[in-house]
ZAMARGU-4260 file (C-alpha; in steps of 0.2 Angstrom, whole numbers, plus 5000, padded with zeros to 4 digits):
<rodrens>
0) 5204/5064/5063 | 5186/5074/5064 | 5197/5091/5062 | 5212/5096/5056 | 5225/5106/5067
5) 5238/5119/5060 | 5246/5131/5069 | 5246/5150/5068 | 5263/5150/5063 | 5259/5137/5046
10) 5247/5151/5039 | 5253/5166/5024 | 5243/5182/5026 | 5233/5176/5014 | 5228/5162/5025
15) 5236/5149/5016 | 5245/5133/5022 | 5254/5119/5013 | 5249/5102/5023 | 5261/5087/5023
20) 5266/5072/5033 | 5249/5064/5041 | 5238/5077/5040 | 5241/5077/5020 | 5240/5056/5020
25) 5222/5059/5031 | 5215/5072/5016 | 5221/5060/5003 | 5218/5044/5008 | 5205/5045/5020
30) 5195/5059/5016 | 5198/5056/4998 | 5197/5075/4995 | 5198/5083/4979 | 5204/5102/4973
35) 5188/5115/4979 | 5184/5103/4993 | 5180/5111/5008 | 5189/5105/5026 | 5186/5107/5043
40) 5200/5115/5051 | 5206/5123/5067 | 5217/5134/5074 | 5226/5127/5089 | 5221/5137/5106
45) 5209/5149/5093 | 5195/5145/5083 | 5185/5133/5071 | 5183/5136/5052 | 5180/5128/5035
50) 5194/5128/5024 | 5195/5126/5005 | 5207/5113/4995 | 5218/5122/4982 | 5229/5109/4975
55) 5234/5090/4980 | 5250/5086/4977 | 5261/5070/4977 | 5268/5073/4995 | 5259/5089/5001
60) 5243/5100/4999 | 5238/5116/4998 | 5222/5124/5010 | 5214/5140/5010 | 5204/5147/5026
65) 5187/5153/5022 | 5174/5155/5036 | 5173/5153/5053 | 5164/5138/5061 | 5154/5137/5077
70) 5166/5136/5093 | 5165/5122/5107 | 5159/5130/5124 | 5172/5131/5134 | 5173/5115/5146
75) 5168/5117/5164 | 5174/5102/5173 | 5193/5102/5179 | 5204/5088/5187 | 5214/5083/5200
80) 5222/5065/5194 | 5237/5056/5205 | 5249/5052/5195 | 5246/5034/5188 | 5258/5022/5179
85) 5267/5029/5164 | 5259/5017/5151 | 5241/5023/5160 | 5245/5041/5159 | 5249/5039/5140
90) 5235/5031/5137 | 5225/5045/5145 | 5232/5061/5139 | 5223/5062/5120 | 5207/5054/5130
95) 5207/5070/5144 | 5209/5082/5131 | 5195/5072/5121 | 5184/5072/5136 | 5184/5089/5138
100) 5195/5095/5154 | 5197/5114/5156 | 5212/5112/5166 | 5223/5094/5172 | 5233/5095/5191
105) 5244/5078/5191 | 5248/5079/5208 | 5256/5066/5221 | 5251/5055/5234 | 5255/5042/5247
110) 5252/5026/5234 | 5260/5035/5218 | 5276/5027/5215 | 5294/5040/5215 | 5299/5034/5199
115) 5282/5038/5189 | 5290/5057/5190 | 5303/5052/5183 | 5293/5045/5166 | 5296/5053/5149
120) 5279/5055/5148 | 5277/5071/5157 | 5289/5081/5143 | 5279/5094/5135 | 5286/5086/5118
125) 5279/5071/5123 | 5261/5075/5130 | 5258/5087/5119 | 5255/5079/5103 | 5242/5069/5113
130) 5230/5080/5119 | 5231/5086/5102 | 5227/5069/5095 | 5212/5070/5106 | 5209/5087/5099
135) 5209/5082/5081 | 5193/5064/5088 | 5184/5079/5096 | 5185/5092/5086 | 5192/5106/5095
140) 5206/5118/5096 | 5212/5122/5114 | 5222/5113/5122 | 5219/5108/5143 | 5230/5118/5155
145) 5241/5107/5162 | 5251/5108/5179 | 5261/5096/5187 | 5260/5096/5208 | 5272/5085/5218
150) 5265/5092/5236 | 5248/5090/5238 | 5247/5096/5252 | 5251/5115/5253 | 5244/5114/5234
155) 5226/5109/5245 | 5228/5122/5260 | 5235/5135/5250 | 5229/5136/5233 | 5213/5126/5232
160) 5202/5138/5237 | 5207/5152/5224 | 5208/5139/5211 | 5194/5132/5212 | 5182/5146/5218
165) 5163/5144/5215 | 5166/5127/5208 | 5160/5112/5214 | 5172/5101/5222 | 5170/5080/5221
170) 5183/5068/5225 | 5182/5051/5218 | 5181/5038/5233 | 5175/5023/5233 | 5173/5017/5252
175) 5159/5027/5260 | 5161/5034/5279 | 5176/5042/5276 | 5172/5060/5268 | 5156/5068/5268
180) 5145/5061/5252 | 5139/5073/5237 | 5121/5072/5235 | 5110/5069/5220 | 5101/5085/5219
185) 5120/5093/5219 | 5125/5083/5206 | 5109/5085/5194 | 5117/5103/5193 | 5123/5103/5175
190) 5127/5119/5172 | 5139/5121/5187 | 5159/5122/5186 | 5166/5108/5195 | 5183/5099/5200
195) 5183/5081/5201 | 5198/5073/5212 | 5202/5055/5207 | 5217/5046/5217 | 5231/5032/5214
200) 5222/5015/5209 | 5226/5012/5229 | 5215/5024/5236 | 5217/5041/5244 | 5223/5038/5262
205) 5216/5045/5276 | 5227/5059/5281 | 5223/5066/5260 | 5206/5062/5262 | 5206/5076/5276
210) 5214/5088/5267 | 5203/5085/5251 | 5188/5085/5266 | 5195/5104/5274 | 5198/5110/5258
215) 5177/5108/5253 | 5178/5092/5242 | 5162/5079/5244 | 5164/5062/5239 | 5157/5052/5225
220) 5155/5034/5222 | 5153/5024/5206 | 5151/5008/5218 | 5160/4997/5227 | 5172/4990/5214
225) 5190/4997/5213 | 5192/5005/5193 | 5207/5008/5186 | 5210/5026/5183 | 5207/5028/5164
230) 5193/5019/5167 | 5186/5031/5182 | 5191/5046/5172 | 5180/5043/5158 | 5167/5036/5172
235) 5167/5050/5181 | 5167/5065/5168 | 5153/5057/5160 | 5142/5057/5176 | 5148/5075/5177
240) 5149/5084/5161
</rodrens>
């Protein structure tokens, strides 16, 4: 935990919080903090500041919000992931927020199994609490934008083009020949906002592959190995970011 996550809500006007439950178990035990201590804490989905300890209780302890802290810039690489297998996609959700995503489409396709829409891990109340744990290994505060597409196609031919304007547009792909190749001098632009598609540990088919192609995706390859997708995830967004 490189930062500690509270709530608007948990603060008095004096910008005062009691902190129990594991953020109180991480200053004690693991920090080893001490009364006049100071904390870095963050406000979720608003800024970054240093925080004095007041008091260390037996179960709780009090914080006091002094100065504000540097922010993170704001991220600009946004995905497009197929839904993968439930025990993947929990796996995945502290590391996308961790990584650095500005916004996360989990959208359909041909090789993404019915039922995987039907796991517990795409409640809010489940999700949640992970990107936040990624939060807290980062060091951030704001949370991904998450949305959940189950037709790819009219979200391609009808919404790609706003949501993704001036952005630079990569689908993950590793067969070469069937969608138009990014190059290297495009992807030594580091400064540009981009969108990276990656698809169902089967592959993209064909008829997807044209719509990502119409819609003004290029295709990247990290080699001829098949990845699974928490793997190519972090592959790819370091190559990118």
């Amino acid at each position: 935990m490189n930062i500690i996550l509270l709530e608007k809500s948990e603060l008095s006007s004096e910008n005062i919080a009691v902190l129990d439950g594991r953020r109180f178990e991480h200053i004690k035990n693991v920090l080893r903090a001490v009364p006049d201590d100071l904390l870095r804490v963050g406000i979720v989905g608003e800024k970054r500041y240093q925080a004095r300890l007041l008091d260390m209780g037996e179960s709780s302890c009090t914080i006091k919000i002094e100065d504000e802290l540097p922010s993170f810039s704001e991220p600009r690489l946004d995905l497009i992931l197929a839904l993968p297998r439930p025990k993947c996609m929990k796996r995945l959700w502290a590391q996308l927020s961790a990584i650095g995503f500005k916004r996360i489409f989990i959208v359909n396709a041909e090789k993404v199994e019915k039922v995987y829409w039907g796991s517990t891990t795409l409640a809010e109340d489940v999700y949640k609490p992970l990107l936040l744990e990624g939060l807290e290994q980062c060091g951030d505060t704001v949370l991904p934008e998450v949305c959940f597409v189950k037709r790819l196609r009219p979200f391609l031919e009808d919404e790609a083009l706003k949501l993704f304007d001036n952005q630079q547009k990569i689908i993950a792909h590793p067969y070469d020949g069937k969608i138009e190749s990014v190059s290297q001098e495009e992807l030594a632009g580091k400064n540009e906002r981009r969108v990276v598609a990656i698809g169902p540990e089967g592959g993209w088919n064909d008829f997807e592959l044209g719509l990502f192609a119409q819609s003004g995706f290029k295709s990247l390859s990290l080699g001829e190995r098949i990845l699974r997708t928490d793997t190519a995830v972090i592959s790819i967004a370091a190559l990118l970011k």
